[in-house]
Rosetta silent file (secondary structure, phi, psi, omega in degrees, C-alpha in Angstrom):
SEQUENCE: XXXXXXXXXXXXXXXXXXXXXXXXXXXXXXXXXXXXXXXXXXXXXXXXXXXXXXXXXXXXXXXXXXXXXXXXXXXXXXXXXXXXXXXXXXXXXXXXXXXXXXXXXXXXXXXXXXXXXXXXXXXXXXXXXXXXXXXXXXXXXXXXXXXXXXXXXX
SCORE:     score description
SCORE:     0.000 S_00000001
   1 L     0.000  -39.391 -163.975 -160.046  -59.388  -34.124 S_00000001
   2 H   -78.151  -19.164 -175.363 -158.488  -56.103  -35.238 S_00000001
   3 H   -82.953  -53.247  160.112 -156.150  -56.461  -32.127 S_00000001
   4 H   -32.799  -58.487  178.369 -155.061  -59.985  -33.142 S_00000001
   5 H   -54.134  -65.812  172.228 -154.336  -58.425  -36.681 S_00000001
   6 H   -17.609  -69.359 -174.408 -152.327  -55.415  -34.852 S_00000001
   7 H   -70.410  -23.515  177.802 -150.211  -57.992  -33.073 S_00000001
   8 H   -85.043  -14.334 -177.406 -149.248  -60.508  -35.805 S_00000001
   9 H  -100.983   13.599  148.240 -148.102  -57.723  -38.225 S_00000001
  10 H   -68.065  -58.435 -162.835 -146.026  -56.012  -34.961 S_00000001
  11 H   -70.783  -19.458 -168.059 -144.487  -59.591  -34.809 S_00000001
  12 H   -82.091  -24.992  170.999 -143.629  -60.074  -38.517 S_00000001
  13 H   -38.168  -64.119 -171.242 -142.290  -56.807  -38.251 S_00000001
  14 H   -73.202  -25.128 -161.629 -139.880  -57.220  -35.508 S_00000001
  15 L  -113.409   42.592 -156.712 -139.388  -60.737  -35.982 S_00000001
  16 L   -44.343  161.585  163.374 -138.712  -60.382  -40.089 S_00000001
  17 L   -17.160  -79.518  149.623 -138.109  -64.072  -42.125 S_00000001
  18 L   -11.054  -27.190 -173.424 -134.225  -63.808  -41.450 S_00000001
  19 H   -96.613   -5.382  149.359 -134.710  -64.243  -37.930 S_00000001
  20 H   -47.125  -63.323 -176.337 -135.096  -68.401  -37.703 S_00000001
  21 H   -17.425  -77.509 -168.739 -132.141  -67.976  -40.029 S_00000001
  22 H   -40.669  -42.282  170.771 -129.913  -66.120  -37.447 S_00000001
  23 H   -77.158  -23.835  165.072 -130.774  -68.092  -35.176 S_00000001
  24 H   -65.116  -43.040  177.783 -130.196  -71.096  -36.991 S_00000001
  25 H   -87.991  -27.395  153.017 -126.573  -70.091  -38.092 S_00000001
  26 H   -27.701  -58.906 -174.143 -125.564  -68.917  -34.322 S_00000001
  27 H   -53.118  -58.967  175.309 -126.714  -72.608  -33.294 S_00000001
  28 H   -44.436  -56.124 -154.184 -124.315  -74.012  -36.084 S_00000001
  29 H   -93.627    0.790  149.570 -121.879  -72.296  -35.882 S_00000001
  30 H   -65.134  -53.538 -169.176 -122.155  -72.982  -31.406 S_00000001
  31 H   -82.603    6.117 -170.160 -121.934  -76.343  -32.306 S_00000001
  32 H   -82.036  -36.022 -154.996 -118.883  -76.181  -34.809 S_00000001
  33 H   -90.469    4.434  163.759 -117.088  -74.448  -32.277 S_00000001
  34 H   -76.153  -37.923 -176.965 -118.053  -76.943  -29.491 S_00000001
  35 H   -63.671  -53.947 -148.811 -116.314  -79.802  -32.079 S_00000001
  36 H   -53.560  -53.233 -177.617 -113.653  -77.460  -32.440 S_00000001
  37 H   -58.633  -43.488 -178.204 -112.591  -76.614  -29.127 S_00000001
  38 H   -66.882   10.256 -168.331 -112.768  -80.704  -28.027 S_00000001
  39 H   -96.961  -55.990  170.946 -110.896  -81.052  -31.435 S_00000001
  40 H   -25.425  -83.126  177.801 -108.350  -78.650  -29.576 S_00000001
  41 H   -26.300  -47.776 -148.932 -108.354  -80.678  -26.394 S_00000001
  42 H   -84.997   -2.623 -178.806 -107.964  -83.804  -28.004 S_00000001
  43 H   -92.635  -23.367  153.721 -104.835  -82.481  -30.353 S_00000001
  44 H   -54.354  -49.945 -157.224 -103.337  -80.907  -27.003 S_00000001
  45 L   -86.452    6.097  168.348 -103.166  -84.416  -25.385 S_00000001
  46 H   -55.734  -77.413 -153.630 -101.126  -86.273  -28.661 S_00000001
  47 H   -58.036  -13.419 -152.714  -98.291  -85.049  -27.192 S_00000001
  48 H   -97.961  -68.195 -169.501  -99.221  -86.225  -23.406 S_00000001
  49 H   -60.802  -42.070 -167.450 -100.081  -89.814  -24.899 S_00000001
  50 L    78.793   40.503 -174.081  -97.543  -90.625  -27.803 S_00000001
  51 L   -98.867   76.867 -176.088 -101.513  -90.774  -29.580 S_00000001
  52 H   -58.041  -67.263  176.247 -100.001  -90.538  -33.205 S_00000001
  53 H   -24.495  -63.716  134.493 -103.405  -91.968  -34.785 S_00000001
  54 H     0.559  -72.773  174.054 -105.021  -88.859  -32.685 S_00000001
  55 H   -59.417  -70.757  141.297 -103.006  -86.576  -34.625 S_00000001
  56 H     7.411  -89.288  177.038 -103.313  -88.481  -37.799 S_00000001
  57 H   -49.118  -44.082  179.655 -107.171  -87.279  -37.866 S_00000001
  58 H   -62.870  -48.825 -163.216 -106.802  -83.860  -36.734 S_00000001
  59 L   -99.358   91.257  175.689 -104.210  -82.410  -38.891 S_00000001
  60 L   -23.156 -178.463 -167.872 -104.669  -82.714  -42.630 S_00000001
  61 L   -73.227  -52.313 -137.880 -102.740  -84.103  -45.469 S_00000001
  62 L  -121.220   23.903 -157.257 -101.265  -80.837  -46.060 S_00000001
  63 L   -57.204  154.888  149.780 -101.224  -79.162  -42.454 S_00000001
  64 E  -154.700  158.660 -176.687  -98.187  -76.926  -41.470 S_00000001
  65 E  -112.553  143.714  156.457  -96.833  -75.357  -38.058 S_00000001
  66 E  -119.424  105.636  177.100  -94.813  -72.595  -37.371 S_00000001
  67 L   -69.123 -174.809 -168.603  -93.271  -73.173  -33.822 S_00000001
  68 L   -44.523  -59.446 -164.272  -92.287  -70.634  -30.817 S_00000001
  69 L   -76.209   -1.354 -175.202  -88.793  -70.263  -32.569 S_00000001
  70 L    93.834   16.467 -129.063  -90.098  -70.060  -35.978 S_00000001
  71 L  -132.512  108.573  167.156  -89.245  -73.258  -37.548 S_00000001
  72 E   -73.407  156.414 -176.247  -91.995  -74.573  -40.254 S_00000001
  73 E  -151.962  177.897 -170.804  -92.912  -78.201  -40.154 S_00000001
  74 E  -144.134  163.397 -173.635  -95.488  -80.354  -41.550 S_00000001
  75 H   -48.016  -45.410 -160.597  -97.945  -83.574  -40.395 S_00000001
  76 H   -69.259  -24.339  149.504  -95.505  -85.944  -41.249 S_00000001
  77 H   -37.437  -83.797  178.970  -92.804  -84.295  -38.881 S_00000001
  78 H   -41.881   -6.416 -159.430  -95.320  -84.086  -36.395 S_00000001
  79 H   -97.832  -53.465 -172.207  -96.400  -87.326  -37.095 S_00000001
  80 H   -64.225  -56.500 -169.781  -92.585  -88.794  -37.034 S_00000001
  81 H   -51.388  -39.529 -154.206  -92.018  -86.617  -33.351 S_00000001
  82 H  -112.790   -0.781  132.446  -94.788  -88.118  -31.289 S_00000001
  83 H   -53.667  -60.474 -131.683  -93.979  -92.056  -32.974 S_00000001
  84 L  -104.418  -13.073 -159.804  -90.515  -91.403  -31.888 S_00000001
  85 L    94.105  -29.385 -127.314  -90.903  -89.502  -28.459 S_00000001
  86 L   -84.468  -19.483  158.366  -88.920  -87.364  -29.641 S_00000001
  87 E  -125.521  147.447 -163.569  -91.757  -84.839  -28.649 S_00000001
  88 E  -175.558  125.012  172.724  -93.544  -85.637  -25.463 S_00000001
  89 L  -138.703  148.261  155.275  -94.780  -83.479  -21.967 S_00000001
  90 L   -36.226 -117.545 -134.720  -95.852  -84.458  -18.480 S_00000001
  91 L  -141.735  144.957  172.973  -99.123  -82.477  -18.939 S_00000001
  92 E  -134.439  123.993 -164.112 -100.979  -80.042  -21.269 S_00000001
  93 E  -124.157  129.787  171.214 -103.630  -77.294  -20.147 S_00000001
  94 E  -135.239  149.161  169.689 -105.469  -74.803  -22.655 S_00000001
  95 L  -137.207 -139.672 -178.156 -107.496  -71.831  -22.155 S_00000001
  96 L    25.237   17.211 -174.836 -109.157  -68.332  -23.432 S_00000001
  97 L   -39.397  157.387 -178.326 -110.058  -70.553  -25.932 S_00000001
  98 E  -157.668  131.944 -177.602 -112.091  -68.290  -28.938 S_00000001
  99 E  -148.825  116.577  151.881 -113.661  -69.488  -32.157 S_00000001
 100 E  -125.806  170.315 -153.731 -114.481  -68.456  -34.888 S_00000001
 101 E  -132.830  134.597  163.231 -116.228  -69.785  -38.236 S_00000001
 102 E  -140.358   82.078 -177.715 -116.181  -68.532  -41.036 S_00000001
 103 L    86.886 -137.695  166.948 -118.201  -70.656  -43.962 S_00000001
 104 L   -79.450  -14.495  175.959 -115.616  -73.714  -44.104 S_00000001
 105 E  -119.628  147.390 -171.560 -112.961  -72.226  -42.300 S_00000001
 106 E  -155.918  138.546  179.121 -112.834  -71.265  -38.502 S_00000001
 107 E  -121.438  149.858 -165.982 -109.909  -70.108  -36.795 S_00000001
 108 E  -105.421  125.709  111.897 -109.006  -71.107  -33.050 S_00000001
 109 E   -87.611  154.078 -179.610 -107.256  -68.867  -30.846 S_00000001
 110 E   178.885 -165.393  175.334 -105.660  -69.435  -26.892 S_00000001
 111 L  -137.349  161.242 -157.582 -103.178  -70.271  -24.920 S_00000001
 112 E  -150.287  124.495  172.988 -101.919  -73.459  -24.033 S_00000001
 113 E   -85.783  143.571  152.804  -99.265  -74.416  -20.643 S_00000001
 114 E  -139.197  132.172  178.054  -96.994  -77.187  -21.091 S_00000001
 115 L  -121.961  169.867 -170.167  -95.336  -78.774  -18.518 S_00000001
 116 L    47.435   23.917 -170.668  -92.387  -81.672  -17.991 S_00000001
 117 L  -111.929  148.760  169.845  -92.426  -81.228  -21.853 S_00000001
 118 E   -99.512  106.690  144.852  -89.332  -82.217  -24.118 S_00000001
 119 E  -126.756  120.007 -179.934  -88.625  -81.770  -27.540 S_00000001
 120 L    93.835   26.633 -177.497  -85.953  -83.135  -29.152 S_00000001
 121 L   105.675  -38.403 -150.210  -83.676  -83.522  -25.363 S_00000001
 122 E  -102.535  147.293 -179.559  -84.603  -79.486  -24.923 S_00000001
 123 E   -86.453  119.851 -142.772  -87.057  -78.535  -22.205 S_00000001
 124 L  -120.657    3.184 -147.174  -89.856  -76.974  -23.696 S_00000001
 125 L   -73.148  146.130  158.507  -92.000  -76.201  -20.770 S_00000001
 126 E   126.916 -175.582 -165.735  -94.062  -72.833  -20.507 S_00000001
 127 E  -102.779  178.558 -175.834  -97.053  -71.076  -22.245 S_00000001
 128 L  -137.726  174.436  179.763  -97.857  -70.335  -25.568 S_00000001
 129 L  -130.543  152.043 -179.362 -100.553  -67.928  -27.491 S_00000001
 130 E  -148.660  145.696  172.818 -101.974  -69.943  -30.415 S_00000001
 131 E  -131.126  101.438  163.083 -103.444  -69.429  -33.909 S_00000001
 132 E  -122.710  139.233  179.848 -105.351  -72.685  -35.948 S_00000001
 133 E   -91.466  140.979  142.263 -106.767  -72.881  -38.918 S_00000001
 134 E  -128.466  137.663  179.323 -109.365  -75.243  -39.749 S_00000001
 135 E  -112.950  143.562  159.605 -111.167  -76.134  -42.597 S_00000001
 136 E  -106.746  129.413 -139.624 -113.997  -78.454  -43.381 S_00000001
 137 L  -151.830  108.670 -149.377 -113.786  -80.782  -45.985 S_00000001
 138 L    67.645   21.508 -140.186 -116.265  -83.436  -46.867 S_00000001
 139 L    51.655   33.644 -169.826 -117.669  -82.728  -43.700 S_00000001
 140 L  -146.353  147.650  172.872 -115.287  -82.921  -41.649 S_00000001
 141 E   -70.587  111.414 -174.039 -112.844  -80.667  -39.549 S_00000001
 142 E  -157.210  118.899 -172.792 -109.493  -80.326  -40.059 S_00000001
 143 E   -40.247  123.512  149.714 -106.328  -78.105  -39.087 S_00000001
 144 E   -83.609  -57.650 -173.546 -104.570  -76.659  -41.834 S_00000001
 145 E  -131.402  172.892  174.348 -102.187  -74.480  -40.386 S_00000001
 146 E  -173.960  156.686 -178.580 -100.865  -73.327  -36.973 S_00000001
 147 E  -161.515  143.447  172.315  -98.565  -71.098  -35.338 S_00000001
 148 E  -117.238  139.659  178.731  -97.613  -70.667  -31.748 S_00000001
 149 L  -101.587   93.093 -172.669  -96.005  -67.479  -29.633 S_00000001
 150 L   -60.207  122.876 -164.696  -94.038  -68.127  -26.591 S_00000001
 151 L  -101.170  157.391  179.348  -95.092  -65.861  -24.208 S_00000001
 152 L   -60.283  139.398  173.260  -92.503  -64.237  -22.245 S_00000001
 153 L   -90.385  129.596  170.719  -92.056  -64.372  -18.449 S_00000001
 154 L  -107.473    0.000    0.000  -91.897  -60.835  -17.354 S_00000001
C-alpha cells in the first residue's frame, strides 16, 4: 500500500494540475494552426480561380496589404482585382509555412511561388516571403494585415 502511496504522490509531482492544461492549449492551438494554414491555401488559390467570394471570407472588413513594391491596399482593392482579372496567375505553391497563436491573434509566416501570374498587364511571377496577421473574432479567423518580400534571384 505504502508503494501505491509512493507512486501517486511521484506522479502528482511530476505531472502537477497545469499539465492537462498544456496539453490542452498545444492541442488548440495545433488545431488553429491546421485552420490557418488551409485558410492560407485556400486565400493562395483566389487568385488562381477569379474566387472573389473566397477572398470575401478570408480577409476582413478592415484587412490591408503591403505588396513586394510597397504599395498599401485594402479588401476592397483586392476584392475589385480578382472581379476584374486584373490580378490573376497560372498557378500558386506555398511553403515553410509557420504559425503562430497568440490568444486571438496568430501570425502566418512562408513563402509562396507564383507562376504565369499578371497583375495589372505586368508579369508578376516569382517567390515571395510572407507575413499575416490573423485575428479571431466571434469565432472566427480572419486576416487583418499582410505584407509580402520579393525575394531576390541571386
Amino acid at each position: 500500500m505504502k508503494q501505491w502511496l509512493a507512486l501517486a504522490v511521484v506522479f502528482v509531482l511530476t505531472f502537477p494540475p497545469s499539465f492537462g492544461q498544456t496539453q490542452g492549449k498545444k492541442s488548440a492551438e495545433g488545431s488553429v494552426a491546421n485552420v490557418l494554414m488551409q485558410m492560407e491555401r485556400d486565400w493562395s488559390q483566389t487568385v488562381v480561380k477569379g474566387d472573389a467570394a473566397t477572398l470575401d471570407r478570408i480577409e476582413a472588413a478592415d484587412f490591408t496589404f503591403i505588396d513586394s513594391e510597397g504599395t498599401v491596399g485594402t479588401k476592397a482593392q483586392d476584392l475589385a482585382d480578382i472581379r476584374s482579372g486584373t490580378w490573376k496567375a497560372q498557378s500558386v505553391s506555398m511553403d515553410e509555412l509557420k504559425v503562430r497563436v497568440f490568444g486571438n491573434t496568430a501570425v502566418v509566416t512562408g513563402r509562396v511561388t507564383l507562376k504565369g501570374t499578371q497583375y495589372k498587364g505586368k508579369d508578376v511571377s516569382g517567390q515571395r516571403r510572407f507575413t499575416d496577421v490573423f485575428v479571431s473574432r466571434e469565432g472566427r479567423w480572419q486576416a487583418v494585415a499582410s505584407q509580402g518580400t520579393k525575394i531576390s534571384a541571386r
